[in-house]
MIVO-514708 format. One record per residue: chain; x, y, z of N, C-alpha, C in turn; residue number from 1. Coordinates in steps of 0.2 Angstrom, whole numbers. Layout:
LUMLUM chaine n.east n.north  n.up ca.east ca.north ca.up c.east c.north  c.up num
LUMLUM      A      X       Y     Z       X        Y     Z      X       Y     Z NUM
...
% end
This chain:
LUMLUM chaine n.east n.north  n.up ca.east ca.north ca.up c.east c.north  c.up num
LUMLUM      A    -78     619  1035     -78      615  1041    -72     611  1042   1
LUMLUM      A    -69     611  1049     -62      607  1050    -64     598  1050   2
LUMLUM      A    -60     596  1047     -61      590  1048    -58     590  1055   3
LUMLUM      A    -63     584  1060     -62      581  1066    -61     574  1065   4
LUMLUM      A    -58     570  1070     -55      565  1068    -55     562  1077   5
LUMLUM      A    -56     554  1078     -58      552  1084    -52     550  1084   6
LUMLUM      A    -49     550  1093     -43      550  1096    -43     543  1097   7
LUMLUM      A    -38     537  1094     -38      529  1098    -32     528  1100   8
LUMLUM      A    -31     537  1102     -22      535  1106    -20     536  1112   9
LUMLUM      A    -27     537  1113     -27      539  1122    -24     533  1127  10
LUMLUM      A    -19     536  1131     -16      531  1135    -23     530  1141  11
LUMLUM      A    -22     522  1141     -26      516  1147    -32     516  1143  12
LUMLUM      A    -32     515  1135     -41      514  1133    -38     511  1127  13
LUMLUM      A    -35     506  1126     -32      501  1122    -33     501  1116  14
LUMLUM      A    -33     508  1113     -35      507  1106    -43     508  1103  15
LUMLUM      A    -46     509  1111     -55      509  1112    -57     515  1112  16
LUMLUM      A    -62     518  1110     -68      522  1111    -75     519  1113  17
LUMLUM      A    -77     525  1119     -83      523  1119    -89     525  1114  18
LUMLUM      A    -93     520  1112     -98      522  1106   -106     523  1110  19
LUMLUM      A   -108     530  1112    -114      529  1115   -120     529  1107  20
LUMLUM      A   -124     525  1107    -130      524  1104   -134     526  1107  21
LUMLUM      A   -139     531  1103    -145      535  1103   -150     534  1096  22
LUMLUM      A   -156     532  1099    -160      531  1095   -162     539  1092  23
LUMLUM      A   -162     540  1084    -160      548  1082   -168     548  1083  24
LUMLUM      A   -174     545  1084    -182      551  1084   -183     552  1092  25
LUMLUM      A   -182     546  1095    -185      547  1103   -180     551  1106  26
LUMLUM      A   -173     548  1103    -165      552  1110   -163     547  1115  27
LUMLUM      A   -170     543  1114    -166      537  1120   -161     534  1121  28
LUMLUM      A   -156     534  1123    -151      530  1126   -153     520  1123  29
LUMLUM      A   -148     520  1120    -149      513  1119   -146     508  1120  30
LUMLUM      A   -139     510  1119    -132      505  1120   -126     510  1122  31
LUMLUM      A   -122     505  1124    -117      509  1125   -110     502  1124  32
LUMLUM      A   -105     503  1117    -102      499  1114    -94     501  1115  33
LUMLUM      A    -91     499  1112     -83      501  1112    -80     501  1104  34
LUMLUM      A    -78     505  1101     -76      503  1093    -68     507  1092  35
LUMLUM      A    -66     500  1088     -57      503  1086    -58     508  1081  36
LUMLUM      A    -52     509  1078     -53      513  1071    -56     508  1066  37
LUMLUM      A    -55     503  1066     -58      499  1059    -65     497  1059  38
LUMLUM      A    -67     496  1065     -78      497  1068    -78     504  1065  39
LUMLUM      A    -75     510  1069     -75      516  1065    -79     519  1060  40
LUMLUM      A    -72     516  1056     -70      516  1048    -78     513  1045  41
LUMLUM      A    -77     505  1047     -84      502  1044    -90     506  1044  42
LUMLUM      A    -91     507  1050     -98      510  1052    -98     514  1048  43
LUMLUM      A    -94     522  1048     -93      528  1044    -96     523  1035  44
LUMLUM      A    -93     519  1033     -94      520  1026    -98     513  1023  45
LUMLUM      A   -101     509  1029    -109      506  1028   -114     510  1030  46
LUMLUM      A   -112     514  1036    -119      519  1036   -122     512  1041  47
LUMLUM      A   -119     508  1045    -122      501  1048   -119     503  1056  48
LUMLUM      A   -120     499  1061    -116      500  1068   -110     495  1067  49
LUMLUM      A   -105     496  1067     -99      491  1070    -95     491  1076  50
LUMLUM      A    -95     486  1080     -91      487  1087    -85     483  1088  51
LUMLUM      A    -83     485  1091     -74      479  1092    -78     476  1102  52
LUMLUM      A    -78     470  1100     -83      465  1105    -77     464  1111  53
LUMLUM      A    -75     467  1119     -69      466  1121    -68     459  1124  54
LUMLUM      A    -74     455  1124     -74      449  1125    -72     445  1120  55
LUMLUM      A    -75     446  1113     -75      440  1110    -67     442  1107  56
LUMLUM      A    -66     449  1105     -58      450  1103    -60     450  1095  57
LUMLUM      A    -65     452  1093     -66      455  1088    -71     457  1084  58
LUMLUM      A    -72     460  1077     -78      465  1075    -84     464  1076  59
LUMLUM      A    -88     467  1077     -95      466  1079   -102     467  1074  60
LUMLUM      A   -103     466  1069    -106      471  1066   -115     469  1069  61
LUMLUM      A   -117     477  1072    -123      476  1076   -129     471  1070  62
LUMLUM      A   -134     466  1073    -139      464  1071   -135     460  1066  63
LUMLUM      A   -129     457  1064    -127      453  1060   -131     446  1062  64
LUMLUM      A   -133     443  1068    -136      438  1068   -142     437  1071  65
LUMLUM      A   -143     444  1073    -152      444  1078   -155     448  1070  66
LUMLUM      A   -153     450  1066    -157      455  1062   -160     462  1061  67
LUMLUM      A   -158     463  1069    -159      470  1073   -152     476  1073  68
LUMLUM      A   -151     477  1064    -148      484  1066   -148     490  1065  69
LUMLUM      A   -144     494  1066    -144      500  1067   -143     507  1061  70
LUMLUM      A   -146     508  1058    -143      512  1053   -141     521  1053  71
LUMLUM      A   -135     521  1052    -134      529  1056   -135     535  1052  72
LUMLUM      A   -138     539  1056    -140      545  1055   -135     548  1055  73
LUMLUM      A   -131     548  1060    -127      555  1062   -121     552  1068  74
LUMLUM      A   -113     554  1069    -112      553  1073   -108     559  1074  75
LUMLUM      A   -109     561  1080    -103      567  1083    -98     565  1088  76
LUMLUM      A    -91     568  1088     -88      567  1093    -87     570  1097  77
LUMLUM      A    -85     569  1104     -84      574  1110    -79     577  1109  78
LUMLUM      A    -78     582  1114     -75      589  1113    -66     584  1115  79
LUMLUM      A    -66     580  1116     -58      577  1117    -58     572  1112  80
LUMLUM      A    -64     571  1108     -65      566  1103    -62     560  1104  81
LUMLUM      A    -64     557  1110     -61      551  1112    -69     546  1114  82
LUMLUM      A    -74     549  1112     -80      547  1113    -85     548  1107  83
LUMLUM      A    -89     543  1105     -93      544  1098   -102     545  1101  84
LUMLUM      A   -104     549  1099    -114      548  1099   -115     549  1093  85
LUMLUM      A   -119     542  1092    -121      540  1086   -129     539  1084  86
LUMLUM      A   -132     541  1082    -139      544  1083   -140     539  1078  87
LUMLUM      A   -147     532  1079    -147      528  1074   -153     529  1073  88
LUMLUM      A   -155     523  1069    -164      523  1068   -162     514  1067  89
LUMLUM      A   -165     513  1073    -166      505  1073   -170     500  1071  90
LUMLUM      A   -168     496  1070    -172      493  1067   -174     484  1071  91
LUMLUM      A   -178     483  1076    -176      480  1083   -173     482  1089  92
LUMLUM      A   -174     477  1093    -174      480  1099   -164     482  1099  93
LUMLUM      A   -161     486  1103    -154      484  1103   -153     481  1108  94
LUMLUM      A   -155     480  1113    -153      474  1120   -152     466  1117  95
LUMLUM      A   -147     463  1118    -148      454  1120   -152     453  1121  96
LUMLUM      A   -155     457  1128    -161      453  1128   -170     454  1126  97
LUMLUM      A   -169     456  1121    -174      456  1118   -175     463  1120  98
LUMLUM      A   -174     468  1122    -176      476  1126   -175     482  1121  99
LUMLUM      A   -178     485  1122    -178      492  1118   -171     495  1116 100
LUMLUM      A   -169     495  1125    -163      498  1128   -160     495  1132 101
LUMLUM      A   -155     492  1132    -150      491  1138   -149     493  1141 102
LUMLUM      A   -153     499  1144    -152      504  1149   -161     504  1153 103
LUMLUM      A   -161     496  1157    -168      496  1161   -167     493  1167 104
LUMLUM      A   -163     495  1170    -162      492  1176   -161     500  1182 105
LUMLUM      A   -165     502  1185    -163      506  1189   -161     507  1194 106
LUMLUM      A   -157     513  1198    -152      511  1203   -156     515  1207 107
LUMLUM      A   -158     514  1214    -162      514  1220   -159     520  1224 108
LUMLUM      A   -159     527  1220    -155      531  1225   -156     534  1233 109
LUMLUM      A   -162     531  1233    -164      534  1241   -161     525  1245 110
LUMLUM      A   -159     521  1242    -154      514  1248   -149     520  1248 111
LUMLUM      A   -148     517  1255    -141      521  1255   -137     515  1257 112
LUMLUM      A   -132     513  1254    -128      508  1252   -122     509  1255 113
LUMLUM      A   -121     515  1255    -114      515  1255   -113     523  1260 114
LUMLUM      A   -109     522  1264    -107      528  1271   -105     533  1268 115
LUMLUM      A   -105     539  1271    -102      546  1267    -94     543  1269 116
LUMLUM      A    -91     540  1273     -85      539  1272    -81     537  1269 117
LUMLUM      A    -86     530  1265     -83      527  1261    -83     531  1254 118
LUMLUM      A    -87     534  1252     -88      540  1247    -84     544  1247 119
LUMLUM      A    -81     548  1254     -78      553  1254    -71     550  1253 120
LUMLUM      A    -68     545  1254     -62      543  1254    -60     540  1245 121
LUMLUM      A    -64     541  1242     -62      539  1235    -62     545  1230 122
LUMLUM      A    -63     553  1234     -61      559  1230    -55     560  1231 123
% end
């Protein structure tokens, strides 16, 4: 098997990768993080989630203080391997705010918000 290896040299992504998290038994979508090579690095060799915080300017390690983390199963890179899915088994909810999933807010596609020209004009 070829070793694969995540790209953090992509020009205009700072050093960043996106980290999509997936819970490994349901598939659901849980978070969606950013991690340098050394969140990476960690996570790879605790087997825990680590993220580089673009707010706070540095390491994350998930459920260091809520007690809700992540322990990894499995992660893959994409085919430009500039992106990580990381398939956990959690242990608490991953949202701040107490939620399964940081992904519960739905977007209302029958409002039409927005004209077909303003749409058209940003391809």
């Amino acid at each position: 098997m070829t070793q694969v290896r995540a790209d953090f040299n992509k020009a205009n992504q700072n050093g960043l990768i996106p980290a999509i998290v997936v819970d490994a038994k349901t598939k659901v979508v849980l978070m969606l993080a950013y991690m340098n090579q050394e969140s990476y690095e960690k996570t790879i060799v605790t087997r825990q989630t680590w993220f580089w915080s673009r707010e706070r300017q540095e390491l994350w390690h998930k459920g260091a203080t809520s007690g809700n983390t992540q322990k990894v199963i499995s992660m893959t890179l994409d085919c430009d391997q500039d992106t990580v899915l990381i398939e956990v088994e959690p242990v608490g909810p991953a949202c701040h705010t107490n939620a399964y999933s940081c992904f519960f807010n739905p977007v209302d596609l029958l409002e039409n918000q927005f004209s077909q020209d303003t749409v058209g004009s940003q391809s």
